[in-house]
N, CA, C and O atoms as a printed pandas DataFrame, in Angstrom:
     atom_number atom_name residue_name chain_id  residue_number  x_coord  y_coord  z_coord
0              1         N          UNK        A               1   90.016   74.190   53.170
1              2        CA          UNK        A               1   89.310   75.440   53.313
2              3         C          UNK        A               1   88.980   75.702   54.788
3              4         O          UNK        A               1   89.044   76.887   55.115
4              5         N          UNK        A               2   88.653   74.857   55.702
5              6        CA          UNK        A               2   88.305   75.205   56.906
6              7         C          UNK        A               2   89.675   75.404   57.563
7              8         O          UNK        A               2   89.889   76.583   57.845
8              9         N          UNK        A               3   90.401   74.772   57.795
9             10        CA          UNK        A               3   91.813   74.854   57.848
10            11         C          UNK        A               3   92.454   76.267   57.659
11            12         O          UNK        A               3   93.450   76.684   58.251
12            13         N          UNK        A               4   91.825   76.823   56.877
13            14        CA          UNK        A               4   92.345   78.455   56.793
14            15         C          UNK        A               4   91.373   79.298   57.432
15            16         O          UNK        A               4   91.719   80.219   58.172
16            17         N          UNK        A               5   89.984   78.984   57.142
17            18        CA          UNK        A               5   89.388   79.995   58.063
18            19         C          UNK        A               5   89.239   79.904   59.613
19            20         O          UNK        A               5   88.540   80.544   60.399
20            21         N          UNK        A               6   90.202   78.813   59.796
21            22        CA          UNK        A               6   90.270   78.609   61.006
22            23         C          UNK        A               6   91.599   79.407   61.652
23            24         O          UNK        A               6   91.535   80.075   62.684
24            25         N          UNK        A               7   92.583   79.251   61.007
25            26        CA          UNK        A               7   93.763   80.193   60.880
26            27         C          UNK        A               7   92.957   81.805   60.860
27            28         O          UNK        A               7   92.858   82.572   61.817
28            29         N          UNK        A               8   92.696   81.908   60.145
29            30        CA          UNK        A               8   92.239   83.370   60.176
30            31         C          UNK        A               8   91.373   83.855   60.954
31            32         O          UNK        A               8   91.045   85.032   61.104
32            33         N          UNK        A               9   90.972   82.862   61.492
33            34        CA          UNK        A               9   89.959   83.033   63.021
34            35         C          UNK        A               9   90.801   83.581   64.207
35            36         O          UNK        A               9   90.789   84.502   65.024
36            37         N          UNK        A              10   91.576   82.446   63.826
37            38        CA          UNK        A              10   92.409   82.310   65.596
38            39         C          UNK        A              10   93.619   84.139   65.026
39            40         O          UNK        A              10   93.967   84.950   65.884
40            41         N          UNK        A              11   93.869   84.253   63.961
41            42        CA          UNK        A              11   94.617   85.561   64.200
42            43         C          UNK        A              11   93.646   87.263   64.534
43            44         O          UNK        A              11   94.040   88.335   64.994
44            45         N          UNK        A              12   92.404   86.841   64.082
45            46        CA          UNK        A              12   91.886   87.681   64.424
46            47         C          UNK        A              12   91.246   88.029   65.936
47            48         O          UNK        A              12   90.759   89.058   66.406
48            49         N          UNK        A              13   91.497   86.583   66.515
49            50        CA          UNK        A              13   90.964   86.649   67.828
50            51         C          UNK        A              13   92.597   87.055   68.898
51            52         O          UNK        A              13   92.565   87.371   70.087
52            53         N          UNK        A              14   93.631   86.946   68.207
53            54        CA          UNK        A              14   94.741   87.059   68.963
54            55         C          UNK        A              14   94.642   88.888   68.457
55            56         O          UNK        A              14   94.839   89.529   69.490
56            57         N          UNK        A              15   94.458   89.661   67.502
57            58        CA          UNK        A              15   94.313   90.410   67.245
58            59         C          UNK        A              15   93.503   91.614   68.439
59            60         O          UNK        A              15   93.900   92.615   69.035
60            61         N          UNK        A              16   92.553   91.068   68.385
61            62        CA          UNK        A              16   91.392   91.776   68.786
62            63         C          UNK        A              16   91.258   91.330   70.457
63            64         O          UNK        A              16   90.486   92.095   71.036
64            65         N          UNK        A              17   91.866   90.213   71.397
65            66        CA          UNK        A              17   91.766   89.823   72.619
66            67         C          UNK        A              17   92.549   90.615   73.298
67            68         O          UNK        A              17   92.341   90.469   74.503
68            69         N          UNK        A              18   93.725   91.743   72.965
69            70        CA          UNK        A              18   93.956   92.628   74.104
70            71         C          UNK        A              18   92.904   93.802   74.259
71            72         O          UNK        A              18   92.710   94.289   75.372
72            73         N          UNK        A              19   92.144   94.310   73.005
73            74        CA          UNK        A              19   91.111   95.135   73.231
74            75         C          UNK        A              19   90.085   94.426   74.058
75            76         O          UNK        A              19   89.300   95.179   74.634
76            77         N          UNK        A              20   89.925   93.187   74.238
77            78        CA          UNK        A              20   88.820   92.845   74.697
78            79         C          UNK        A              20   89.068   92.855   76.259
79            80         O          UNK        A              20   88.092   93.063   76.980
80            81         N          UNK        A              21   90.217   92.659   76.786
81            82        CA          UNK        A              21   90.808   92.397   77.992
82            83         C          UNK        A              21   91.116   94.085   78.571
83            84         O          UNK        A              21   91.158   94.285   79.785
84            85         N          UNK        A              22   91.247   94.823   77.935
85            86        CA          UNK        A              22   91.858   95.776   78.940
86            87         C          UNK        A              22   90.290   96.645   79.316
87            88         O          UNK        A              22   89.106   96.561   78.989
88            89         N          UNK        A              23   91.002   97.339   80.046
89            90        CA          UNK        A              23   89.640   98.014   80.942
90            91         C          UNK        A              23   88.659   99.096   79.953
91            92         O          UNK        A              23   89.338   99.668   79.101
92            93         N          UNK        A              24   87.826   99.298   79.946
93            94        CA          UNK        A              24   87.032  100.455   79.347
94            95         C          UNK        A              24   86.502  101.286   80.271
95            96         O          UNK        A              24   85.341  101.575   79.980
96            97         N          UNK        A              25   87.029  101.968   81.629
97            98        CA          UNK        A              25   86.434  102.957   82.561
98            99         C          UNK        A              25   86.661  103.842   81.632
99           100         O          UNK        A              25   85.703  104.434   81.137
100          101         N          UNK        A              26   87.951  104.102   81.219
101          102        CA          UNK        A              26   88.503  105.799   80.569
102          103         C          UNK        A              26   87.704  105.688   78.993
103          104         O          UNK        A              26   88.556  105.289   78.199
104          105         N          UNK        A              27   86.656  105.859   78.440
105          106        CA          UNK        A              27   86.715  105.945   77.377
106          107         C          UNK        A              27   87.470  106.512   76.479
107          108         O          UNK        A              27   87.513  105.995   75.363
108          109         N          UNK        A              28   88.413  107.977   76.823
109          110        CA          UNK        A              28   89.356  108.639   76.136
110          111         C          UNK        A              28   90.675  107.893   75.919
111          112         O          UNK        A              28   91.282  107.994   74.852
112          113         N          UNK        A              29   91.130  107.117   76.974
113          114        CA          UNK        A              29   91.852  106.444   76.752
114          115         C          UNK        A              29   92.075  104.493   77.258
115          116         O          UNK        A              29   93.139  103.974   77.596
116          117         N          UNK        A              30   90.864  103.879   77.158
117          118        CA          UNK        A              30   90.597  102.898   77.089
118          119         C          UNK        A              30   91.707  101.854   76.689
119          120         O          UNK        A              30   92.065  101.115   77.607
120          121         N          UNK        A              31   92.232  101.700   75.615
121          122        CA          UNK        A              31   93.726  101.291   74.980
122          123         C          UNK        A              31   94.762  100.702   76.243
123          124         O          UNK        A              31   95.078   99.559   76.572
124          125         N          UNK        A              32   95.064  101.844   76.689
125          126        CA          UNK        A              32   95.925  102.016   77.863
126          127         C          UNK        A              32   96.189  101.349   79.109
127          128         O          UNK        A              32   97.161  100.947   79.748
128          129         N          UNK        A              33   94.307  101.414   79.245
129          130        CA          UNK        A              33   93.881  101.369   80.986
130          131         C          UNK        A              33   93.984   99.500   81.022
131          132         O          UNK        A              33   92.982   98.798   80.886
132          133         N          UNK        A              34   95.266   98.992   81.213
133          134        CA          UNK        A              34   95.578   97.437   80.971
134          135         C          UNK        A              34   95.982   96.911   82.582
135          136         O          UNK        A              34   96.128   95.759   82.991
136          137         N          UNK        A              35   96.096   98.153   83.282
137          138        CA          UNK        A              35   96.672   97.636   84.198
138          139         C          UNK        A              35   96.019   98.533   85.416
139          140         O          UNK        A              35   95.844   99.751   85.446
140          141         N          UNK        A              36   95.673   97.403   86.545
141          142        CA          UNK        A              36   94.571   97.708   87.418
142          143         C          UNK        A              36   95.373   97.394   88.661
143          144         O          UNK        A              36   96.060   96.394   88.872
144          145         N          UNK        A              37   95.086   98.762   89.689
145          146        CA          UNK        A              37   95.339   99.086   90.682
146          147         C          UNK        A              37   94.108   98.996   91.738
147          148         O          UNK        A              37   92.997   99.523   91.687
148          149         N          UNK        A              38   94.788   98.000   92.876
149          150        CA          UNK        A              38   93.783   97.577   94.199
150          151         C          UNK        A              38   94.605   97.860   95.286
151          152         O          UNK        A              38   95.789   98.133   95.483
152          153         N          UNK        A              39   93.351   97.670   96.070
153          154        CA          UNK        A              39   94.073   98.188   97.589
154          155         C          UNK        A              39   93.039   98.250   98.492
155          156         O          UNK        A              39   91.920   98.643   98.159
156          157         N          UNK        A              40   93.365   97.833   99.804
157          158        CA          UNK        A              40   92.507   98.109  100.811
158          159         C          UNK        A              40   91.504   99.928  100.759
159          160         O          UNK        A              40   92.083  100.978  101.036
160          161         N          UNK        A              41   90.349   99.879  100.446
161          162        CA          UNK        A              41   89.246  100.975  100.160
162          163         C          UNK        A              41   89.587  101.571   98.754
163          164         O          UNK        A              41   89.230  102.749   98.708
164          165         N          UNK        A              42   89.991  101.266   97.940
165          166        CA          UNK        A              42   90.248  101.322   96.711
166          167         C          UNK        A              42   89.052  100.826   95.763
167          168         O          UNK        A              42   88.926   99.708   95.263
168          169         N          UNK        A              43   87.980  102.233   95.610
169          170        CA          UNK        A              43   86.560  101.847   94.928
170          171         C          UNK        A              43   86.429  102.540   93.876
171          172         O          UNK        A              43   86.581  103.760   93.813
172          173         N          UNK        A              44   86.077  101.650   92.787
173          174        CA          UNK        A              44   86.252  102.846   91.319
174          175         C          UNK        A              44   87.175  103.756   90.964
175          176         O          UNK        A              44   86.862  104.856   90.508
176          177         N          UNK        A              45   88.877  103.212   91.220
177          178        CA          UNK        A              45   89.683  104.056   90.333
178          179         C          UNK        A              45   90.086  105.414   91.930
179          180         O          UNK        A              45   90.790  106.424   91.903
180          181         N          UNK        A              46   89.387  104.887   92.941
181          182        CA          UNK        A              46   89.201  106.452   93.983
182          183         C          UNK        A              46   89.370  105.721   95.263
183          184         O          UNK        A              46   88.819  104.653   95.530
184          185         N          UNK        A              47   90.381  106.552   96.231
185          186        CA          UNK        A              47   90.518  106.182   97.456
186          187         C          UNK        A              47   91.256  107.360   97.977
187          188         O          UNK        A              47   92.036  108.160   97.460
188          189         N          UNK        A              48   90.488  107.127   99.822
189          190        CA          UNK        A              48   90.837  108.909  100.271
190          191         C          UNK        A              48   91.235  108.058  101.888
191          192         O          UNK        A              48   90.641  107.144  102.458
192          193         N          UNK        A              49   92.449  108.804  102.257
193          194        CA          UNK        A              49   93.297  108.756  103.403
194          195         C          UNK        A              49   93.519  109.934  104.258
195          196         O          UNK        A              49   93.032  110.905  103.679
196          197         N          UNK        A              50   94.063  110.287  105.429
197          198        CA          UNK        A              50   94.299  111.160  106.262
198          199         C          UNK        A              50   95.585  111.472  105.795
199          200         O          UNK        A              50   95.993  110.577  105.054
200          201         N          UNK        A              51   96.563  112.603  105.972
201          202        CA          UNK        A              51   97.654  112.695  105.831
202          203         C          UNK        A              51   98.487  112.037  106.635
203          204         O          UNK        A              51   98.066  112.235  107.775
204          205         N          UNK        A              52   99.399  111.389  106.673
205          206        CA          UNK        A              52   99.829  110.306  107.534
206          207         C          UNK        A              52   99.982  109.139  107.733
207          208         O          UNK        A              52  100.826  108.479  108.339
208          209         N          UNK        A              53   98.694  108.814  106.923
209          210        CA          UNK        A              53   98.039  107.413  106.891
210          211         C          UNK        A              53   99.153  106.818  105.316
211          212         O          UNK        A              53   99.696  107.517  104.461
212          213         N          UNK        A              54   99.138  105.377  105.468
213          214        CA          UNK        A              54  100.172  104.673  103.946
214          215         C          UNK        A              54   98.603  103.810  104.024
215          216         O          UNK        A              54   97.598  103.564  104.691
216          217         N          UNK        A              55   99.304  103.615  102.825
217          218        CA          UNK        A              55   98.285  102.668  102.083
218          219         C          UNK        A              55   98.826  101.361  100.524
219          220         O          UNK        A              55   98.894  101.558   99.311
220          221         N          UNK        A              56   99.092  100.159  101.341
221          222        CA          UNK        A              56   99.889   99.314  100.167
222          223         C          UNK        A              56   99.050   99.088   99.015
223          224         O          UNK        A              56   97.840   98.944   99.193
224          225         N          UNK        A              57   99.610   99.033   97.705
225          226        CA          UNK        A              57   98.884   99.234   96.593
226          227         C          UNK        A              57   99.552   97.711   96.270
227          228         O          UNK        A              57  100.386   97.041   96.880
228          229         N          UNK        A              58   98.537   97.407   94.613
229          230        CA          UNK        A              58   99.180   96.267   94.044
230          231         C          UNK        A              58   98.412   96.525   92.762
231          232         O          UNK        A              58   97.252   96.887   92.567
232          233         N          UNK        A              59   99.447   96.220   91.924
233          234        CA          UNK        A              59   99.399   96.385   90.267
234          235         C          UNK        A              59   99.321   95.429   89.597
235          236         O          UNK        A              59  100.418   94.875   89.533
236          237         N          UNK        A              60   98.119   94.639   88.720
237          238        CA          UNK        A              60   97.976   93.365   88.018
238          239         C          UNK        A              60   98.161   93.941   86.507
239          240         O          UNK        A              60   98.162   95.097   86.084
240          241         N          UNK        A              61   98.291   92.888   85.964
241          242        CA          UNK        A              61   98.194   93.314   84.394
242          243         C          UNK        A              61   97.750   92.390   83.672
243          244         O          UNK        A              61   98.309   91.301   83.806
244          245         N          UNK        A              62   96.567   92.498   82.632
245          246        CA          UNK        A              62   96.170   90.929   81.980
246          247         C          UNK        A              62   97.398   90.448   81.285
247          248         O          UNK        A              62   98.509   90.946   81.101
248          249         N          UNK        A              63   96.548   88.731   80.792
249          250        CA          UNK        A              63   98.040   87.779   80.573
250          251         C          UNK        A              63   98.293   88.099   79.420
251          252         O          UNK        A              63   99.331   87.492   79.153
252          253         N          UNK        A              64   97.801   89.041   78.029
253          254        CA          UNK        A              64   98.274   89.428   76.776
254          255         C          UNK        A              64   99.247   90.661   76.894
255          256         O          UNK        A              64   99.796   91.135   75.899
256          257         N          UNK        A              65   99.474   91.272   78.474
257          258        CA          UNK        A              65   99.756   92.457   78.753
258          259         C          UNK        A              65  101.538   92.318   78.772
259          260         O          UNK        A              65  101.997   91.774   79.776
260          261         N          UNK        A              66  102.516   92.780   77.723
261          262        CA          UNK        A              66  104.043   92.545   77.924
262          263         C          UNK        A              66  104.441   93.154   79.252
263          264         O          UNK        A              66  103.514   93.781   79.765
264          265         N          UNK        A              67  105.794   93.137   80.088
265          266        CA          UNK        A              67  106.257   93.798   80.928
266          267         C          UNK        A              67  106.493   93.030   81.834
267          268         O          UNK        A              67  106.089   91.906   81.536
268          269         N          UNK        A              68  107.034   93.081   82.979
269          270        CA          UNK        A              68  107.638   92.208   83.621
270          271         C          UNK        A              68  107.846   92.849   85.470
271          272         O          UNK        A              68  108.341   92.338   86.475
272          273         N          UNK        A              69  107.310   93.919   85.242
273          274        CA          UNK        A              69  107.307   94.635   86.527
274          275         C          UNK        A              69  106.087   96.213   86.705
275          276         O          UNK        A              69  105.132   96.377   85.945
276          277         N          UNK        A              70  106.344   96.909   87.531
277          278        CA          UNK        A              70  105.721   98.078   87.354
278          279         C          UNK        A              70  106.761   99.091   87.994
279          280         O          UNK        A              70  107.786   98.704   88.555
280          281         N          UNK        A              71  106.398  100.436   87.857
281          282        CA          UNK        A              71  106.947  102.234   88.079
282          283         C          UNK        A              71  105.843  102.102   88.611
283          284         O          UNK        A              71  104.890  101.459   88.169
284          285         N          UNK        A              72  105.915  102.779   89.715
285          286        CA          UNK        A              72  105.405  103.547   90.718
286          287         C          UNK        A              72  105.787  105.025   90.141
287          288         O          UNK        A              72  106.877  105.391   89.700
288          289         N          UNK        A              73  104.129  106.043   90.316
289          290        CA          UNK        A              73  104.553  107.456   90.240
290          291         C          UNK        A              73  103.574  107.872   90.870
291          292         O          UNK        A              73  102.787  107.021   91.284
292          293         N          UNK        A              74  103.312  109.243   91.136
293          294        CA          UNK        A              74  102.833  110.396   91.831
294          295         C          UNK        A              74  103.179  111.497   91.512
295          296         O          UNK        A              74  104.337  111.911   91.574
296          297         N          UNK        A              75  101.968  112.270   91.031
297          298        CA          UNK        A              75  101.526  113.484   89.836
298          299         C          UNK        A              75  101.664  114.872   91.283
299          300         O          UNK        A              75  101.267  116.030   91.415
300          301         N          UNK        A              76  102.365  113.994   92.026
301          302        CA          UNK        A              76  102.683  115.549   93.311
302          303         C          UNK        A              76  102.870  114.909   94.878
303          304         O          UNK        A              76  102.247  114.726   95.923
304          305         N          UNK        A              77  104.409  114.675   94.149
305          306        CA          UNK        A              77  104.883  114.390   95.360
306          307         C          UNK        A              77  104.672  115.047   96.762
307          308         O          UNK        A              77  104.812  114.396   97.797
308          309         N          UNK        A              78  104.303  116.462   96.745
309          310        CA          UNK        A              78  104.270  116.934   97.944
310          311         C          UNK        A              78  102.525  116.815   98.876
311          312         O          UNK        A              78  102.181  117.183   99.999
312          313         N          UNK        A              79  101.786  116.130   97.750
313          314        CA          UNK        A              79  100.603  115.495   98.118
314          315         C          UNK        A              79  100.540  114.013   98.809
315          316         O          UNK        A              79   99.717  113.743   99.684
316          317         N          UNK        A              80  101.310  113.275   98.414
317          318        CA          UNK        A              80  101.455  111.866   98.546
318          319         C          UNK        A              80  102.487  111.327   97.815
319          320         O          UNK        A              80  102.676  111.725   96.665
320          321         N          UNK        A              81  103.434  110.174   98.486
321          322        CA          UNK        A              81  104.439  109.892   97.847
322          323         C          UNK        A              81  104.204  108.167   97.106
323          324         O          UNK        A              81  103.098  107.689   97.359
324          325         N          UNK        A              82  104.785  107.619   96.583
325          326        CA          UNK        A              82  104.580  106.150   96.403
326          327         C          UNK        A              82  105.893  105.521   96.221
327          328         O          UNK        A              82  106.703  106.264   95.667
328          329         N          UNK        A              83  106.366  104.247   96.565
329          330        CA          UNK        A              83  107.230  103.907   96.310
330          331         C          UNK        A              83  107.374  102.926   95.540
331          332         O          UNK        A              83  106.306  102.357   95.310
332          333         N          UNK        A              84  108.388  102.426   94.972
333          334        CA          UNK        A              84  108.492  101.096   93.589
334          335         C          UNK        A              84  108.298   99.845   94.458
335          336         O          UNK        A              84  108.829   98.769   94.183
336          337         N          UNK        A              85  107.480  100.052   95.557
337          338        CA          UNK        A              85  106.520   98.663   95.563
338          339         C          UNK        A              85  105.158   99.017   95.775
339          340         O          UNK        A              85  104.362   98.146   96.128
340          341         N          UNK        A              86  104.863   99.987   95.632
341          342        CA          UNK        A              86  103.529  100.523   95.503
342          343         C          UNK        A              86  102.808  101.465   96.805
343          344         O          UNK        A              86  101.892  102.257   96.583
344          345         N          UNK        A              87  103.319  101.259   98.017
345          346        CA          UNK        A              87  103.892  101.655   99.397
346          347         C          UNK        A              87  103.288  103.798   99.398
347          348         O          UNK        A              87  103.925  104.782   99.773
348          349         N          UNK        A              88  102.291  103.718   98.980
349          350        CA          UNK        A              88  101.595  105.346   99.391
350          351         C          UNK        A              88  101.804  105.825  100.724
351          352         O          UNK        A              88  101.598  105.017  101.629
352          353         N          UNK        A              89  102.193  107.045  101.036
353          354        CA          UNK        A              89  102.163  107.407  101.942
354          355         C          UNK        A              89  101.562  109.185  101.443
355          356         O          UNK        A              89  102.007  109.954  100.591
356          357         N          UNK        A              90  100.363  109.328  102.441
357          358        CA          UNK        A              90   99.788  110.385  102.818
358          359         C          UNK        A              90  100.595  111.655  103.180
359          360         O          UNK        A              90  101.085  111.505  104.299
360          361         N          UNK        A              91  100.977  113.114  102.514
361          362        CA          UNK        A              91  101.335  113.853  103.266
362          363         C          UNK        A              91  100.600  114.729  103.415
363          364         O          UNK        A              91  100.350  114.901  104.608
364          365         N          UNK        A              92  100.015  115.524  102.638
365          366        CA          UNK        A              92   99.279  117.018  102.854
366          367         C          UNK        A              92   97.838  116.763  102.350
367          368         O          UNK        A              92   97.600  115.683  101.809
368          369         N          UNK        A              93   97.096  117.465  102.457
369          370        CA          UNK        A              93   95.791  117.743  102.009
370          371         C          UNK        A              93   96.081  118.212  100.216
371          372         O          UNK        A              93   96.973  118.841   99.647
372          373         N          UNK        A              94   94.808  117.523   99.759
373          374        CA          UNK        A              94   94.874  117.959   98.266
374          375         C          UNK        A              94   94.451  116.248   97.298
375          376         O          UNK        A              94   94.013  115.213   97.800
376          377         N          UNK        A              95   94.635  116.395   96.502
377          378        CA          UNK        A              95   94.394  115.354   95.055
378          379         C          UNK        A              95   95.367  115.000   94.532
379          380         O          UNK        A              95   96.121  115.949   94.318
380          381         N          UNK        A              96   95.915  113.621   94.054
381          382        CA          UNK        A              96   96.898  113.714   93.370
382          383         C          UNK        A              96   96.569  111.851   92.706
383          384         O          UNK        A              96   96.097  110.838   93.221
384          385         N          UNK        A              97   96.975  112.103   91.717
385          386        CA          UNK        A              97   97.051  111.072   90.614
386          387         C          UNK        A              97   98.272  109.885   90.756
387          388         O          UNK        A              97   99.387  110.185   90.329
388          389         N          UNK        A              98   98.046  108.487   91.379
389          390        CA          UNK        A              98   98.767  107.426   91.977
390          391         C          UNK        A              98   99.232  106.355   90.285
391          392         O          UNK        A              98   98.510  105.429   89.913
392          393         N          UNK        A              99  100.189  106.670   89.719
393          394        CA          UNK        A              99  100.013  105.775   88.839
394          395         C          UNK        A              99  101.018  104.375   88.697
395          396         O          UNK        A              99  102.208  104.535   88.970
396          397         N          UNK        A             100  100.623  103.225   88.341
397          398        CA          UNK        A             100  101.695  101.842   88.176
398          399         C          UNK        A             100  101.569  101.905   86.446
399          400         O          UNK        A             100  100.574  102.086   85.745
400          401         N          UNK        A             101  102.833  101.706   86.118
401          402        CA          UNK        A             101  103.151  101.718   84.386
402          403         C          UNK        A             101  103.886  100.239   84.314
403          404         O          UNK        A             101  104.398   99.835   85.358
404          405         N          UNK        A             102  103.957   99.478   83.225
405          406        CA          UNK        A             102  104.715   98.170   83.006
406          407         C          UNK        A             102  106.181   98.477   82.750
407          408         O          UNK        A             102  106.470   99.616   82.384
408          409         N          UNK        A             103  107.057   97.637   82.897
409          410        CA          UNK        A             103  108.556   98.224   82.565
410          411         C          UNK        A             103  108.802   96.866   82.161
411          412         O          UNK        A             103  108.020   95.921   82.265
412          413         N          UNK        A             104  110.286   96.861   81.560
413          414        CA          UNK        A             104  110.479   95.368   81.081
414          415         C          UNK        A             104  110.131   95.286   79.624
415          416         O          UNK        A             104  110.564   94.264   79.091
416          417         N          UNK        A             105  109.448   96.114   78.827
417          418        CA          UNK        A             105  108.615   95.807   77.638
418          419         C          UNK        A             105  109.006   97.129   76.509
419          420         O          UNK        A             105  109.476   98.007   77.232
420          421         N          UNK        A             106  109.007   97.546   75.295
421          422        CA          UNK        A             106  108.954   98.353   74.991
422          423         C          UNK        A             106  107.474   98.989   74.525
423          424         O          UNK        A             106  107.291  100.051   73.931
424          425         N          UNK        A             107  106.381   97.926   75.016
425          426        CA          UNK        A             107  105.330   98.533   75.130
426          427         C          UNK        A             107  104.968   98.822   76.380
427          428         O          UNK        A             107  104.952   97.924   77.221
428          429         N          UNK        A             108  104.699   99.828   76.629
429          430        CA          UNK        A             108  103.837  100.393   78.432
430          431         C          UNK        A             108  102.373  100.382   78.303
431          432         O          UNK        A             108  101.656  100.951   77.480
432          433         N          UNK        A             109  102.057   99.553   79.370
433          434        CA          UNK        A             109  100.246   99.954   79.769
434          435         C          UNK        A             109  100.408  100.296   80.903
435          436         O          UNK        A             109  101.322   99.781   81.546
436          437         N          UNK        A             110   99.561  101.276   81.489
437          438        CA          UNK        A             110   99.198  101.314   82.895
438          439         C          UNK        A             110   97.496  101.907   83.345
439          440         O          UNK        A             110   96.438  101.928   82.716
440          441         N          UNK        A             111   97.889  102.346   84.744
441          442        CA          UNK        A             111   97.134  102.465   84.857
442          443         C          UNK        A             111   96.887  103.134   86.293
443          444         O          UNK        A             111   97.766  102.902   87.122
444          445         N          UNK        A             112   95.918  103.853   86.658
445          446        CA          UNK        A             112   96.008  105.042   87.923
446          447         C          UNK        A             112   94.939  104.948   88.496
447          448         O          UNK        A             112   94.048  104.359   87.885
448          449         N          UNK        A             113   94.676  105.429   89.715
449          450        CA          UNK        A             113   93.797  106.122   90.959
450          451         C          UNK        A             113   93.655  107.318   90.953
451          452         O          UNK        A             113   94.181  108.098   90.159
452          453         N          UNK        A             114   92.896  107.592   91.881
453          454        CA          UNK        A             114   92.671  109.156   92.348
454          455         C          UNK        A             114   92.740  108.825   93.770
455          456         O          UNK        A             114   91.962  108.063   94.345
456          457         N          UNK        A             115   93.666  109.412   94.268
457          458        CA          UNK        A             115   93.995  109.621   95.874
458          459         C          UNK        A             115   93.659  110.674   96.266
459          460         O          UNK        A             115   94.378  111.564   95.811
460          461         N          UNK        A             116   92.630  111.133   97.129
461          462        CA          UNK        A             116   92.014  112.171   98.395
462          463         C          UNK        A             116   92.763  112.238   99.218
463          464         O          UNK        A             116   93.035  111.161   99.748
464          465         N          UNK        A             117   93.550  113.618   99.807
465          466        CA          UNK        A             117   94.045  113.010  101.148
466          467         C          UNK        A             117   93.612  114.337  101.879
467          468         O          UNK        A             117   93.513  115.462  101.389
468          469         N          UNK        A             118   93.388  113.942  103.120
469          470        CA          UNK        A             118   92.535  115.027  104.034
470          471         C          UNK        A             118   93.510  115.292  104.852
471          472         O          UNK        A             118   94.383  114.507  105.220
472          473         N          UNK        A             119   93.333  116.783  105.253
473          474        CA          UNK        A             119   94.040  116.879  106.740
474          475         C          UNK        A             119   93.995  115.810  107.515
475          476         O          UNK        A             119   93.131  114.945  107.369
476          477         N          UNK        A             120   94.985  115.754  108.483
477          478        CA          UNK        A             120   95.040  115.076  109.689
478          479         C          UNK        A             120   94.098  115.382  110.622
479          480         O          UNK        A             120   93.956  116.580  110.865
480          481         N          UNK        A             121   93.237  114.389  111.361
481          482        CA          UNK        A             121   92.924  114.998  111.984
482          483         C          UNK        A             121   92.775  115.279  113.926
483          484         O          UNK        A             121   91.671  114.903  114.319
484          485         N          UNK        A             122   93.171  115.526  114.423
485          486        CA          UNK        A             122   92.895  116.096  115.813
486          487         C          UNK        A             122   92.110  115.332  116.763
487          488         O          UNK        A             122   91.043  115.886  117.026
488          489         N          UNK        A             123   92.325  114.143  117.407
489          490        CA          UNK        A             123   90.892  113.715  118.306
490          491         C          UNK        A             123   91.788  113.085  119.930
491          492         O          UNK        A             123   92.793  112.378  119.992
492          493         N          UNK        A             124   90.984  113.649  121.033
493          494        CA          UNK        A             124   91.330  113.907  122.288
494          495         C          UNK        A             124   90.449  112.986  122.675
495          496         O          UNK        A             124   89.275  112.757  122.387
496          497         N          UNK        A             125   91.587  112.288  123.698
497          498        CA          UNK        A             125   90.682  111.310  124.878
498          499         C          UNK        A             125   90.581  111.782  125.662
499          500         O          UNK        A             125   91.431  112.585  126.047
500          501         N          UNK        A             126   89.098  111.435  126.530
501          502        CA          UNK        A             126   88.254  112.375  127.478
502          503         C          UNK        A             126   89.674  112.487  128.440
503          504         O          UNK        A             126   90.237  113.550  128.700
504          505         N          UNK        A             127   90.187  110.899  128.981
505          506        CA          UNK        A             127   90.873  111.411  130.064
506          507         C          UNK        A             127   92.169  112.062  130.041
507          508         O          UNK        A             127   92.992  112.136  130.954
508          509         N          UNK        A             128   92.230  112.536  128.823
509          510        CA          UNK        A             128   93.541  113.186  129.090
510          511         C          UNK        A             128   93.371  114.872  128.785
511          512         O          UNK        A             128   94.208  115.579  128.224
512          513         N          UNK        A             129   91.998  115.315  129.339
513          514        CA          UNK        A             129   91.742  116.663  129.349
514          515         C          UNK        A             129   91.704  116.797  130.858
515          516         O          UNK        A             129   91.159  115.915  131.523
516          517         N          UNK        A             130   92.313  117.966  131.492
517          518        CA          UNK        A             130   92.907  118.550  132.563
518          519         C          UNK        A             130   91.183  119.280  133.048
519          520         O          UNK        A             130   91.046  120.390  132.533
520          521         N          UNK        A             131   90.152  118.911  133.760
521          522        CA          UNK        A             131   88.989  119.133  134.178
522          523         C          UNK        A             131   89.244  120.183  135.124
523          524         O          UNK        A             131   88.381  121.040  135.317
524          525         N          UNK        A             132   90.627  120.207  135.889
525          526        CA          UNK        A             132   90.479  120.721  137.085
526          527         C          UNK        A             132   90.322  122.466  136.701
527          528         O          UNK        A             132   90.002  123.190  137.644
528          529         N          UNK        A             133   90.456  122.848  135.893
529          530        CA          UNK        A             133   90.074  124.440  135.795
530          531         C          UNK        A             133   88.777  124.800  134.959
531          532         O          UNK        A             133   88.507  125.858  134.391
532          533         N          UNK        A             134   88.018  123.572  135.045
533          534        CA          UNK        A             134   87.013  124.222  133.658
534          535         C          UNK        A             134   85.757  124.707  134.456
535          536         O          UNK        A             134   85.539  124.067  135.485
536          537         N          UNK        A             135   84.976  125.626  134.191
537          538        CA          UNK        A             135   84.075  126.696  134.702
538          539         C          UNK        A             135   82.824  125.929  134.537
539          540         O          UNK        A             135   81.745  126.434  134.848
């Protein structure tokens, strides 16, 4: 008898340990959110750059999580680009949604950012302003 409810322990805990492991930020879609994106200033899911500026990303996935690699995407390319090693690069001003998905698996988890990217901006060293005509 223990012998089985011990069996039926351990399947319910193999059951129920990817819900316990994946992230719960998104409550709408909680399930999903298995796979977590870091990066240098990368705070709560949110990170904001200059246009111009790259920024290397990296995609973990817990150990119940199938897949064997990640997709790189970007919800607007003409905002920011990413490449299939995670490799952001800043172009225009605006918002855009950075996401890593699992590949390798016929199940997908992933998981995304919110990228800020600001104008570029403009800044002059004293000595390379031309003094000699200023009033």
């Amino acid at each position: 008898m223990k012998n089985i409810f011990s069996k039926i322990l351990m399947a319910v805990a193999i059951v129920l340990a990817p819900l316990a492991l994946s992230s719960c930020d998104n409550e709408d879609n909680w399930l999903s959110e298995a796979v977590t994106i870091s990066g240098p200033g990368v705070v709560h899911h949110e990170v904001t750059l200059e246009a111009g500026q790259t920024l290397q990303l990296k995609a973990t996935k817990g150990i119940l999580i199938s897949g064997t690699g990640f997709s790189w995407t970007s919800s607007d390319p003409a905002v920011a680009t990413v490449d299939q090693n995670g490799l952001v690069t800043a172009i225009a001003a605006g918002q855009v949604t950075i996401t890593a998905a699992t590949t390798g698996s016929s199940v997908i988890s992933f998981g995304s950012i919110t990228l800020n990217v600001l104008g570029s901006s403009i800044g002059l060293v004293d000595d390379q302003i031309d003094q000699s005509e200023a009033e």
